[in-house]
N, C-alpha and C positions, 0 to 999 in steps of 0.2 A: 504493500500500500504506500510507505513512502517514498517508494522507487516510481511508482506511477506520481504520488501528485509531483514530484521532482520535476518526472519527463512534463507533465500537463504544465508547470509551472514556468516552461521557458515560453510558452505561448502568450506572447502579451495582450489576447484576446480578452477588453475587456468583461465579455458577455459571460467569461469563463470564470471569471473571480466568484461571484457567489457560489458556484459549485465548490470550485476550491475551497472554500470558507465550509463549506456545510461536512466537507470530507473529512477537514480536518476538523471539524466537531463534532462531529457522530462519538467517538469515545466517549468528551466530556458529557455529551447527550443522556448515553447509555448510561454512566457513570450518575449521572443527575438525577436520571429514573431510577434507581435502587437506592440511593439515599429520599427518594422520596415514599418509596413503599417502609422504605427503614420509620421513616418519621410515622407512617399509618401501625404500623406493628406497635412504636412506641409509646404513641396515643395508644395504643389497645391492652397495652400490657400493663399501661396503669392508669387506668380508667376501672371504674366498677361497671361501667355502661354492655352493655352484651350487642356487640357490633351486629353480626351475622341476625340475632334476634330480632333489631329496632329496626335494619337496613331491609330484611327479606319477608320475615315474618308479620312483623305488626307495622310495615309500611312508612315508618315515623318521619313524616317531613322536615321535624325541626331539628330531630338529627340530623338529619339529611343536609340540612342548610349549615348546621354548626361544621362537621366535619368537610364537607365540601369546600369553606370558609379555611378550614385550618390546612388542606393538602395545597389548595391556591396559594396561601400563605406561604407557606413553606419554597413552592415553585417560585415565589416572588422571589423570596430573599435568594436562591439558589442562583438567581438570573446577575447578582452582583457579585459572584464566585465564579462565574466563568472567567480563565486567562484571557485578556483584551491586548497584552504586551506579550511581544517575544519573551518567555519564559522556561527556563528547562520542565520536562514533563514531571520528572518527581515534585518540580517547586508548584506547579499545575495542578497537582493530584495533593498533593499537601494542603493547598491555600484551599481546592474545594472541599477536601474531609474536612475542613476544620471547620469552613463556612457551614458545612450540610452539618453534623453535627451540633453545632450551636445555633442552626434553627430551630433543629428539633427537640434540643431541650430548652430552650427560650419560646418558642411557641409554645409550647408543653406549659412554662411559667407563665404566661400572657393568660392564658385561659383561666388558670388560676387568680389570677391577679384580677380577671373580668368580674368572676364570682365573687369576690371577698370585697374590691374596692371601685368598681363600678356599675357590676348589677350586683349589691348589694344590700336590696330590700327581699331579696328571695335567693333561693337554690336552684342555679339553672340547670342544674340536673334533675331536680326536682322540675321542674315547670317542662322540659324536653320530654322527659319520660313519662311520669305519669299524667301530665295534660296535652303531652303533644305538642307543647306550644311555640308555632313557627317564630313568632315574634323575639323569644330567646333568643332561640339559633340562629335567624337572621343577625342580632346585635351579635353575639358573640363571633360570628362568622365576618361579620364589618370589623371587628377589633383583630382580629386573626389577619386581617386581609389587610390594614394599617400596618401592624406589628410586621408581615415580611416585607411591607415598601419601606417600612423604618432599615431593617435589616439588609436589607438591597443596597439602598444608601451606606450603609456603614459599612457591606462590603467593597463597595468598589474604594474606600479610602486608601492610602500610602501610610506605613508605618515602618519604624527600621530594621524591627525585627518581629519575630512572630511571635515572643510573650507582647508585645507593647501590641499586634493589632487585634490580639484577641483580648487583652481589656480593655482598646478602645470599643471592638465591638460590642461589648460586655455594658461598660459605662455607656452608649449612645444605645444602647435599648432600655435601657436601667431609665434613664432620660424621656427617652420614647412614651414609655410607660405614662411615664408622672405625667407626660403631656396630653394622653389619653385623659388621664383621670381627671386632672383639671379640663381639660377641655368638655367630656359627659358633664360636670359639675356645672359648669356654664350652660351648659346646653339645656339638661336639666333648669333652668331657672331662664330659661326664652322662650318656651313653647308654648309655654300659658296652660299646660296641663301638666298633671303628675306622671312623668312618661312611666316608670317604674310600679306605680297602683295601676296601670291600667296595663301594662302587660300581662302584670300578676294576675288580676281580678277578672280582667275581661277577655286576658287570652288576645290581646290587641294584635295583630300581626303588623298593621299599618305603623305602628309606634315602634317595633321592633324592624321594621326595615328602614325607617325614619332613622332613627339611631343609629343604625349600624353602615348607613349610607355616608353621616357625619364622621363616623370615629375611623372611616377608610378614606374622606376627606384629609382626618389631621394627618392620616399615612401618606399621604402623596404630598403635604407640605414639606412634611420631614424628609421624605426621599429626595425629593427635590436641594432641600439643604444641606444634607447629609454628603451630595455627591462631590467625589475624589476630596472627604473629611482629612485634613491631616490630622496626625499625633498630637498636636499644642490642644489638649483641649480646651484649654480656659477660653481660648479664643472662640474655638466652636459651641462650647457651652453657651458661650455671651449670645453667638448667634441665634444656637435655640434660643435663647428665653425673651429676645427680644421679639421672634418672630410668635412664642407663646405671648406674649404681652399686646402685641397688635395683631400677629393675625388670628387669633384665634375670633374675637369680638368681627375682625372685618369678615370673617368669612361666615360666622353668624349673618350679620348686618348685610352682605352682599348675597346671600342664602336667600332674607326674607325678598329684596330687592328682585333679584332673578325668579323667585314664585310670582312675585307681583308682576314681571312682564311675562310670565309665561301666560300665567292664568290669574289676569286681573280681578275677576268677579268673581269668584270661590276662596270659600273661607276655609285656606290648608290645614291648620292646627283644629278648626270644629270639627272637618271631614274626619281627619284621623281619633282626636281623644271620643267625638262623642260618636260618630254613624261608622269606624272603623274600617273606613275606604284603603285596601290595599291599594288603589288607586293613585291616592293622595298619599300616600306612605313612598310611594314608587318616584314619584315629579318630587318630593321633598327630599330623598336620596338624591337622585338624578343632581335638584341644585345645587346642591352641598359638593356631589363629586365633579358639576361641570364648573364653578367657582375653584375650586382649589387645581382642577387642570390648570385653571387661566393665571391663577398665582403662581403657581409652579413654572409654569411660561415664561412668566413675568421674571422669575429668580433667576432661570437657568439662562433667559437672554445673553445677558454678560459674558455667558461660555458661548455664546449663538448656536447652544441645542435647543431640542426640544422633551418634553415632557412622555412621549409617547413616540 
């Protein structure tokens, strides 16, 4: 094989590079799908949840959404562990175990962390299993799905060595985190309803996709900031907290702004807390993630990429 792309690579055909490109990534590819079934195992073996029971037997869609939420996840962050730089292949295969592994048990903690200090008026194990209820697994699957664009981010960074980029990665999810939390916190106290009593009580789905459309919003802000992070963290720190200090309210504020020109004459937060419009749950995700695209645009400019 690398005797062919060799021969293929004297051809300066450029119609032929993306092949090239795709040939010599089929390994890291391969490589990327078994640390992703690794992370599904992971999730399985310490969980009390009975996968094969809730996934085939009793249908459960809000498993269904949590864990579907958490293998995305995982793929997100894996996507900032692919080699972008001439690299030797063990230093290739080294930066991705390391990456894939500390998704898997940093996503593994993120879920955790959903339960205890951001859906924290209930047991979302409890509300999955014995009520079904999609609105959980929708949120927890939006924090799951924040948490690998955090991790994405903090993969592609430059560190000098490799104990320094894995507690930078360590520290910029640790970070990540708290900005979830504050940010649901905020969020919680805009909607004009108790998002939290009404998933619980009413089994809300619209309020649980509402939320989980936001908390994969602040992942795309982070990701966006997060990218080629150096070591100095004080400085990167500064960054996050500046961008948790303003954007987090702008992207509230630019959220309601974008409901109001999508759909001027409907009242988003009634539709969802009080008639339960997956509908309206859907268009208030939707402006939370197409707001924080267009911030994320805004940051990355400077490098003149883009967000996607």
């Amino acid at each position: 094989m690398t005797q062919l792309l060799a021969t293929l690579a004297l051809d300066d055909t450029p119609a032929l590079q993306p092949f090239l490109h795709i040939l010599e990534a089929l390994p890291f590819y391969a490589y990327a799908l078994l640390i992703l079934f690794a992370g599904k195992l992971f999730y399985e073996r310490t969980s009390r949840i009975p996968f094969h029971k809730e996934l085939t037997e009793r249908d459960n869609p809000a498993f269904g959404a949590c864990l579907a939420g958490y293998l995305l996840g995982i793929a997100l962050a894996l996507t900032g562990a692919f080699p972008l730089s001439p690299v030797t292949h063990w230093v290739a295969v080294r930066d991705m175990t390391t990456g894939g592994v500390l998704a898997i048990l940093l996503m593994r903690a993120s879920i955790w962390i959903n339960d205890k200090l951001i859906l924290d008026h209930f047991s979302i194990d409890v509300e999955m299993l014995r009520d079904r209820n999609i609105g959980a697994g929708a949120a927890v699957a939006g924090s799951c799905i924040g948490t690998g664009l955090v991790l994405a981010g903090a993969l592609t960074g430059s560190s000098p060595t490799w104990l320094h980029s894995v507690r930078d990665i360590l520290v910029y999810w640790a970070v990540g985190q708290a900005f979830f939390i504050g940010g649901a916190w905020a969020y919680y106290h805009s909607t004009g309803y108790d998002v939290q009593e009404t998933m619980e009580h009413d089994n809300n789905t619209a309020a649980g996709i509402s939320l989980g459309g936001f908390l994969a919003s602040l992942g795309i802000l982070l990701w966006a900031l997060l990218q080629n992070a150096s070591t100095h963290l004080a400085g990167e720190l500064a960054g996050i907290l500046i961008v948790a200090l303003v954007g987090i309210p702008f992207l509230l504020l630019a959220s309601i702004v974008t409901r109001k020109l999508i759909l001027p004459r409907i009242n988003l937060p009634k539709e969802i807390a009080l008639d339960k419009n997956s509908a309206a749950g859907l268009l208030c995700a939707t402006a939370s993630l197409a707001t924080a695209i267009l911030l994320a645009a805004a940051l990355l400019s400077r490098y003149n990429s883009s967000p996607l």
